[in-house]
N, C-alpha and C positions, 0 to 999 in steps of 0.2 A: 231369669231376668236378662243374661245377657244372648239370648237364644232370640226372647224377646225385640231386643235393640236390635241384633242384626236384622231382623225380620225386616224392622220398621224404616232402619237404612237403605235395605234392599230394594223395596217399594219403593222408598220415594226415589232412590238413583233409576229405578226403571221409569216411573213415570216421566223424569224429569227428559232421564233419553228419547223414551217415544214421544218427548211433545217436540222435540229438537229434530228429529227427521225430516227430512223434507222429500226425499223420494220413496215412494211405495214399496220398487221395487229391494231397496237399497235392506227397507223394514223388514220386506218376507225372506229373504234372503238370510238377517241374523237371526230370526226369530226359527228359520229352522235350523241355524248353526246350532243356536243355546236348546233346543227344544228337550233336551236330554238331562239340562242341569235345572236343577229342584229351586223353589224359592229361593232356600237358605243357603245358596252356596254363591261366594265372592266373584266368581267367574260371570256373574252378572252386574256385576259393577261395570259401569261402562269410560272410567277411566283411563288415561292414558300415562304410561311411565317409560323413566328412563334410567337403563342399568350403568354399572360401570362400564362398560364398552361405547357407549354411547346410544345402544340400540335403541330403539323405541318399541315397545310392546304393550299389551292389555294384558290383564292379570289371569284371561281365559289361556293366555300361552302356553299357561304354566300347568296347562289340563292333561292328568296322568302321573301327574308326579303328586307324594305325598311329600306335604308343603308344613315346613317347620318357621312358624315368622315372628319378629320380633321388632319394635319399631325403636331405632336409637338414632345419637347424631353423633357426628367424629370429634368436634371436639369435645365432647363430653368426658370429665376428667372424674366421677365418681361413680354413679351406678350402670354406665354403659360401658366401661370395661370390664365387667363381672356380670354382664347380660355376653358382650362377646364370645367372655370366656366360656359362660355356662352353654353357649351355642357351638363354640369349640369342643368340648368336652363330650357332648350332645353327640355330634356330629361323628368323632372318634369310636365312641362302643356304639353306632348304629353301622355306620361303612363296612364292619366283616358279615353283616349280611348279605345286605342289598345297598348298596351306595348308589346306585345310579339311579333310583324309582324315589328317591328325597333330595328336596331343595330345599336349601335350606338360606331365607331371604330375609334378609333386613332391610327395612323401609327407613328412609332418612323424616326424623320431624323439623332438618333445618336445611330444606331443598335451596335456601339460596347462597349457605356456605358450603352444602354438599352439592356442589357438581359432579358431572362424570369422574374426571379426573380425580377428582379429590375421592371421590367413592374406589376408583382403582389403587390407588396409591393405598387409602386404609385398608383394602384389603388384601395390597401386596406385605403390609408391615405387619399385619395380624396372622400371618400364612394361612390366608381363606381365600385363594387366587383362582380356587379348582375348578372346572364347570359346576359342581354341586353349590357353589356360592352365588345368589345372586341378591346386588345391592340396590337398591329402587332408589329414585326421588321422583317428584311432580309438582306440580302446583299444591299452594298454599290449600287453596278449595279440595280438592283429590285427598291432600295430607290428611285433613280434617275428616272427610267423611270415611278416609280408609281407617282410622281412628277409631271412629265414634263404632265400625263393625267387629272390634276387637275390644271394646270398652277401656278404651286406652286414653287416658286423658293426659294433657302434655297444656302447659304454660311457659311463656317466654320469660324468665324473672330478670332479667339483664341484657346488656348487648351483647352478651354470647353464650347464656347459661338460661337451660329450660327446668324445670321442674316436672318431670314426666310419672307413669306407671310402668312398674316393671313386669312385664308379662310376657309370657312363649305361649305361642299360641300353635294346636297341631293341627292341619286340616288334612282331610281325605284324598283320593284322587280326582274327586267331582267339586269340589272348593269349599266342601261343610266342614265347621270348626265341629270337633270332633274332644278336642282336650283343651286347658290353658293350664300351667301353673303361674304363679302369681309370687313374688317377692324375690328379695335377692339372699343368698347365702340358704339355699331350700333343697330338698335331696330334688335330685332330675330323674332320679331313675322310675318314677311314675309315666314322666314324659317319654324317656325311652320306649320305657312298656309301650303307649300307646301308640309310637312308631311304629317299634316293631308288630304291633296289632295289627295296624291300616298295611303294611308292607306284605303283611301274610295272607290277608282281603285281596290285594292288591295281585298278589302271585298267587 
């Protein structure tokens, strides 16, 4: 089912891009960048985002690394500091492999209290500062449909509290979800496995 949603996300972010083109050449150009990544893989979204450093990039950037993501917001005071942690934890028994072939990113669902700054800062107090951390936000539209490809559903219940899914999600090096676990207080070490699966693919 949820193999299915991405599919159908995927589609329509691609159709939506090629009716947005306006130069020919501008089209044959990405289309043989991406010509290598499959339907199912995120690197076809053709979104734009913004890390903690401020940089601006698309989520194909992130092509070659085996990508561990998770969508929370900072001020969240209940089940996103035990998504953090379990991403901490995560992050700890994968790095004496291979640390530097996983990123491991969190996507903000509240890009207009998570700015840059504010995404550096949480991740200087959480000690996730390393180049292996990277923290996203984008538009409201982006947010939603980066959402809807990880089957993440998120509601605003107040002026500063959402009611989200809690979910890790593992992709490959080519941008196909590959694993999720799902709930909070759950053994990870499944999720490890399949890092260290995609890492040994990977090398």
């Amino acid at each position: 089912m949820k193999k299915f949603l991405l599919a159908t996300v995927l589609t329509f972010a691609l159709f939506t891009s090629c009716k947005n083109d306006k130069a020919t050449d501008l089209k044959s150009d990405v289309s043989e960048k991406n010509s290598k990544i499959s339907d199912m893989s995120i690197y076809n979204l053709p979104s734009k985002w913004t890390n903690q450093n401020n940089h601006q990039l698309e989520l194909k950037d992130l092509k070659g690394n085996v990508l561990v993501m998770v969508m929370i917001y900072t001020t969240c005071k209940s089940a996103c500091p035990r998504l953090v942690a379990d991403m901490r934890h995560i992050e700890q028994q994968v790095k004496p492999v291979d640390g530097k072939s996983v990123k491991y990113v969190l996507v903000s669902i509240d890009p207009e209290t998570d700015t840059p700054e504010r995404l550096k800062a949480f991740a200087k107090e959480n000690k996730m500062d390393g180049d292996q951390w990277v923290f996203l936000r984008s538009t409201e539209e982006n947010t939603r449909e980066f959402a809807a490809t990880l089957a993440v559903n998120y509601k605003k219940i107040s002026p500063i509290d959402f009611s989200h899914s809690n979910i890790i999600s593992v992709f490959n090096t080519q941008g196909e979800l590959t694993y999720q676990q799902e709930g909070l207080g759950i053994d990870y070490a499944p999720t490890i496995a399949e890092i260290k699966k995609q890492l040994s693919i990977t090398n």
